[in-house]
NURO-718394 format. One record per residue (C-alpha): residue in three letters; residue number from 0; z, x, y. Coordinates in Angstrom, 3 decimals. Last residue first. Layout:
BEGIN
  resn  resi        pz        px        py
   ALA   NUM         Z         X         Y
...
% end
This chain:
BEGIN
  resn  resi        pz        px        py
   UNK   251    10.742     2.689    46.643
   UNK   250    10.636     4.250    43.163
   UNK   249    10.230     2.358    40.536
   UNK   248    12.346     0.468    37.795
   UNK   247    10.347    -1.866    35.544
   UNK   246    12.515    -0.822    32.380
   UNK   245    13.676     0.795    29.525
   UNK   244    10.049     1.772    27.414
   UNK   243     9.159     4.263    30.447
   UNK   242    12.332     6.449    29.661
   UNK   241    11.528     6.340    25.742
   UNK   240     7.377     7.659    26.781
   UNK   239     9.426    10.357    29.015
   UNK   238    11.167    11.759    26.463
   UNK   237     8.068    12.201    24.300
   UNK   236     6.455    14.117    26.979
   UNK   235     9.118    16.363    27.465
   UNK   234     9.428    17.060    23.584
   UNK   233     5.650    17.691    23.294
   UNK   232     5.557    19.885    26.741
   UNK   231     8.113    22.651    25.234
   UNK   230     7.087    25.497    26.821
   UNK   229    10.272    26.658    27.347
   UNK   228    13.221    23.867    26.050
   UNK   227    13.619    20.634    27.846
   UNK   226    15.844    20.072    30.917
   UNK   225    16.864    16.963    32.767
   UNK   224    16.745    15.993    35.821
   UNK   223    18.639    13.322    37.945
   UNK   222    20.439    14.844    40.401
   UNK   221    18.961    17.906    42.616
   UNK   220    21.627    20.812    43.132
   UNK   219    19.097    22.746    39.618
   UNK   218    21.046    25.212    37.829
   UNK   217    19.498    24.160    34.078
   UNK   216    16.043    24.116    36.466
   UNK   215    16.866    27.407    37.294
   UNK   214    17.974    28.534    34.277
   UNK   213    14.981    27.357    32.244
   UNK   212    12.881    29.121    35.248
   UNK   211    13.918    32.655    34.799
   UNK   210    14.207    32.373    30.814
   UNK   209    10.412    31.461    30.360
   UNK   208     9.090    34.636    29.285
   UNK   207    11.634    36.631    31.282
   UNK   206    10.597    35.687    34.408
   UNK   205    11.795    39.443    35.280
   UNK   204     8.258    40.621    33.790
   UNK   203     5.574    38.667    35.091
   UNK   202     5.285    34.727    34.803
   UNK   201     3.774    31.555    32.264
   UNK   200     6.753    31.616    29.753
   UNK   199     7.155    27.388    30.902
   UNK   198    10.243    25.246    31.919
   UNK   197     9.571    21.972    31.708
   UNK   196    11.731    19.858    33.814
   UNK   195    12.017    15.917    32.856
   UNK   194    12.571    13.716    36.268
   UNK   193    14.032    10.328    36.290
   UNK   192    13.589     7.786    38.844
   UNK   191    14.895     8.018    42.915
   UNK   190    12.423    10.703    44.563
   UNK   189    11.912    13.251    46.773
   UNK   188    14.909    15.697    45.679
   UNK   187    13.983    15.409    41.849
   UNK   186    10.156    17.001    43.317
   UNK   185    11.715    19.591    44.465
   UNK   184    13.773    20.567    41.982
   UNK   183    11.200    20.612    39.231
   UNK   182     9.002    22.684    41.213
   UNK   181    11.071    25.584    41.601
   UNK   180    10.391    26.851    38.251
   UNK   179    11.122    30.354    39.063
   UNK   178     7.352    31.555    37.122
   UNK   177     6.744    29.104    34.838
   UNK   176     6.477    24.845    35.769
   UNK   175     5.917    21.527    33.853
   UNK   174     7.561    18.710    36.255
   UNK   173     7.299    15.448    33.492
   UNK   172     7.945    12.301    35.989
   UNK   171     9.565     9.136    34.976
   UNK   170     8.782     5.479    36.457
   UNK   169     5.509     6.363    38.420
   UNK   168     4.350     5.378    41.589
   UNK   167     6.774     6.961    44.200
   UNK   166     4.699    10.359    42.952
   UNK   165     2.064     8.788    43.230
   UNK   164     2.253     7.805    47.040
   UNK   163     3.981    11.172    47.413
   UNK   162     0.193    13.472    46.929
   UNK   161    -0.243    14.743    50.021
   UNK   160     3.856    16.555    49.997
   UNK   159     2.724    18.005    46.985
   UNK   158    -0.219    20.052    48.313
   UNK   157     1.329    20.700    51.163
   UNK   156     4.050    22.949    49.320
   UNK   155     1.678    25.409    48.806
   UNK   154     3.284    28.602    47.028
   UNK   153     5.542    25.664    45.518
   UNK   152     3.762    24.276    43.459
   UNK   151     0.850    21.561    43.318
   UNK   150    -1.808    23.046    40.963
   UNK   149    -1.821    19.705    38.755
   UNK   148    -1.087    15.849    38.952
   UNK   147    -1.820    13.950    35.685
   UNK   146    -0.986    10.056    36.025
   UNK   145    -0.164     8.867    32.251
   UNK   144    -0.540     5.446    31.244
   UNK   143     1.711     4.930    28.471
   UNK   142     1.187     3.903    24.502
   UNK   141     3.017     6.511    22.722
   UNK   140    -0.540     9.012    22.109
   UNK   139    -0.631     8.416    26.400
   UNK   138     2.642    10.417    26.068
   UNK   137     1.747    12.866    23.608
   UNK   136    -1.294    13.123    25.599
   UNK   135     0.863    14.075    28.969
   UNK   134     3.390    16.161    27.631
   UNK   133     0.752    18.534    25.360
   UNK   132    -1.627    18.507    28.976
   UNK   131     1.475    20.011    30.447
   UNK   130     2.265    23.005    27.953
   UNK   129    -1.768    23.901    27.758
   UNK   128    -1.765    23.237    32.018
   UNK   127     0.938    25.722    33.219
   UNK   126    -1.979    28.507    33.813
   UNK   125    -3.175    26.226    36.491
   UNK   124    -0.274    25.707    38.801
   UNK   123     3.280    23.947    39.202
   UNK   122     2.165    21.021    36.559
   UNK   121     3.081    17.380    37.664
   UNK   120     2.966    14.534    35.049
   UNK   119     3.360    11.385    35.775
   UNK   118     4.194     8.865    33.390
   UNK   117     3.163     5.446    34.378
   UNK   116     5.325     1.882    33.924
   UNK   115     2.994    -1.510    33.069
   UNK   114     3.157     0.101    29.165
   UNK   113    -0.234     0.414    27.835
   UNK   112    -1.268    -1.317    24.808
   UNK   111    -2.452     1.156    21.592
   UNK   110    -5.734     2.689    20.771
   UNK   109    -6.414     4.170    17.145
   UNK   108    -6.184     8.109    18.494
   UNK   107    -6.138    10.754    15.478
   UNK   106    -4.718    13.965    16.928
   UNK   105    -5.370    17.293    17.073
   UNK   104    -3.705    19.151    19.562
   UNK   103    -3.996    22.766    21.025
   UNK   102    -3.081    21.740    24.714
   UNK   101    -6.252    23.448    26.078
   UNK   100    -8.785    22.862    22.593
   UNK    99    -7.893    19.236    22.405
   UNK    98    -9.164    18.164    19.027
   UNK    97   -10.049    15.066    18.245
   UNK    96   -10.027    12.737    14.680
   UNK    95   -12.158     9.819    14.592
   UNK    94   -14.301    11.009    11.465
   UNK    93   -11.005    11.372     9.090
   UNK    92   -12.538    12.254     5.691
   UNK    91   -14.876    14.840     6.297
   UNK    90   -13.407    15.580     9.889
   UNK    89    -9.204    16.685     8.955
   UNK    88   -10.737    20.229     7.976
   UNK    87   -12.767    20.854    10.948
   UNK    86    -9.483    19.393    13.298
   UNK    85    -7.483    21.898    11.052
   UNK    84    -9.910    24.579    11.644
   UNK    83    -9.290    24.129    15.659
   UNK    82    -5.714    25.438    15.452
   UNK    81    -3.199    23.524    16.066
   UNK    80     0.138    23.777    18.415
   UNK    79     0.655    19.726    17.971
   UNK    78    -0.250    16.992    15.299
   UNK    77    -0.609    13.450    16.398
   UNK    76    -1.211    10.379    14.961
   UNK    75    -1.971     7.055    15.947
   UNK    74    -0.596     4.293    14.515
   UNK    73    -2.622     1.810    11.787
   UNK    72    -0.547     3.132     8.783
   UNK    71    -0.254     5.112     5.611
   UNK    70    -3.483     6.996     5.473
   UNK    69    -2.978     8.691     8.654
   UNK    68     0.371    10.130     7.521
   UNK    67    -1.577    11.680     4.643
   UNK    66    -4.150    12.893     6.640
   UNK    65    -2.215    14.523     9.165
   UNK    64    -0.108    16.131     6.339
   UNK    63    -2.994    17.163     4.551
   UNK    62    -4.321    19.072     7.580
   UNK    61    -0.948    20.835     8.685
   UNK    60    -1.160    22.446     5.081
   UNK    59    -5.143    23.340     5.108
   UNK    58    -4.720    24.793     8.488
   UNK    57    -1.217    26.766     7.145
   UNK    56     1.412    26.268     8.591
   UNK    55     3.503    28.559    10.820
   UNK    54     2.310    26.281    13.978
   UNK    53     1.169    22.798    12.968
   UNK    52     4.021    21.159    14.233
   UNK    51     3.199    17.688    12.792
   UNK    50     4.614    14.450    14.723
   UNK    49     5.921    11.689    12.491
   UNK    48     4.807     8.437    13.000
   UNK    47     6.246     6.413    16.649
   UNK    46     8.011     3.377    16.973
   UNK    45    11.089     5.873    16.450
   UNK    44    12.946     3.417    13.120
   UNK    43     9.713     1.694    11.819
   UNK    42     7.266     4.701    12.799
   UNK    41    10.082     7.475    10.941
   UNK    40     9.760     5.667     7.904
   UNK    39     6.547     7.477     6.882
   UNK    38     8.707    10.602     6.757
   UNK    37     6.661    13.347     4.678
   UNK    36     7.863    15.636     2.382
   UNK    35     6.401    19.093     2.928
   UNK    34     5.413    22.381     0.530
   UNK    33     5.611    20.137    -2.437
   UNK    32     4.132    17.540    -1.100
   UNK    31     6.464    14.290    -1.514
   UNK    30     5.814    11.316     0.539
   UNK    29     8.645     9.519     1.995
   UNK    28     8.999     5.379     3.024
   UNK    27     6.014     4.688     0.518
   UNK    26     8.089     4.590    -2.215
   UNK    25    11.051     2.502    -1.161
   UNK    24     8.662    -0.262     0.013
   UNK    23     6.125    -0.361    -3.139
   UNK    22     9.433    -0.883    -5.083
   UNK    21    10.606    -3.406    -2.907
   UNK    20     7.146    -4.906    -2.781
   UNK    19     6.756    -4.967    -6.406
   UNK    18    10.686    -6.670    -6.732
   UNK    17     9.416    -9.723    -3.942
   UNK    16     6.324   -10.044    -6.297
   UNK    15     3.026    -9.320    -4.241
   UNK    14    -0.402   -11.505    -4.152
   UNK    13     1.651   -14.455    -3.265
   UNK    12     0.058   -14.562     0.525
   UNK    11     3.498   -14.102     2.021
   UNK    10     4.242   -11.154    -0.324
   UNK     9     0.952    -9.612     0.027
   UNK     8     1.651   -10.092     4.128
   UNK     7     5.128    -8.319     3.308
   UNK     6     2.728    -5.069     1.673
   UNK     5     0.550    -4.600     4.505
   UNK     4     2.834    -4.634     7.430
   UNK     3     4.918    -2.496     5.444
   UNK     2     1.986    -0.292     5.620
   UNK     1    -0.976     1.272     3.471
   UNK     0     0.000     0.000     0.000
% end
């Protein structure tokens, strides 16, 4: 059976005995491997399947998985830090597969509704944009409208200060930013809704590959931010889709 979904409509229909579809339940909740055991479960109790970290598996590996979690369900699907011979691998027998070649994702989009709040995320400069394109499809992957505003730190303020109308649009905003991370304060001082700071390696030496601006956004005198790990766009992203699912609130 391919989803619950699937197996209580066989029950309804009378094509299923209540003990088959308990069975057929139990089993297709994890999927042994060998090398990986799957959590199919994990859509019922996140609303959202499993995410695959492809990096330190193997192509062929990180390309079962995928498949196998695509198999099970109608949700999209989303692997992250992959290389592009897992997108080859997942083609044959999963045509509508992408690959995202700057954030590194594959992922297997089957459309979903869009939640009336937007994500925005804001990346400090160019060489921030693999961790902040990873934050903004995993959050359009959840079902939100994502707003991507880029090259707007610090070393030209104006930039930012152009762009307030969308930053007062949104409901959470993802601040992806290397070097001191400055960004992410800034931007918490302007407005009333959540912020997520993503500090990124991008920087010369005393940056510390990502230290420097973890610290300073950790340090940050602006309320209402919170702090994912360096380079960490998939976890930043993710916490913003849960933000956008709690209300209508924007900024005013």
């Amino acid at each position: 059976m391919s989803s619950y979904r699937t197996i209580l409509n066989s029950v309804k229909d009378g094509l299923l005995s209540v003990e088959d579809a308990l069975a057929d339940l139990q089993k297709s909740s994890i999927e042994e491997l060998g090398f990986a055991t799957i959590d199919h479960d994990r859509v019922r109790r996140k609303g959202f399947s499993e995410v695959v970290y492809c990096a330190g598996k193997t192509p062929e590996q990180s390309a079962t998985i995928l498949k196998k979690l695509a198999e099970r369900g109608d949700c999209n699907v989303l692997g992250t830090r992959a290389e592009a011979k897992v997108h080859e691998l997942l083609l044959p027998d999963i045509p509508e597969a992408q690959y995202d070649p700057v954030s590194r994702a594959v992922y297997i989009y089957r459309g979903e509704q869009r939640r009336e709040g937007a994500v925005l995320v804001a990346a400090a400069g160019t060489s921030d944009l693999p961790v902040a394109e990873e934050a903004a499809l995993t959050a359009e992957l959840m079902g939100n409208r994502v707003d991507r505003l880029y090259d707007v730190g610090v070393a030209g303020l104006h930039r930012l200060l152009r762009q307030l109308d969308r930053l007062y649009a949104a409901r959470v905003i993802v601040v992806v930013a290397g070097m001191e991370g400055a960004l992410t304060s800034v931007i918490a001082g302007l407005v009333n809704i959540p912020v997520i700071g993503v500090p990124t390696s991008v920087g010369y030496g005393a940056q510390l590959q990502g230290l420097a601006p973890l610290l300073g956004m950790l340090t940050t005198c602006a309320p209402g931010v919170s702090v994912v790990n360096i380079d960490n766009g998939f976890g930043a992203g993710y916490l913003a889709s849960m933000i956008n699912q709690l209300g209508e609130r924007k900024c005013q």
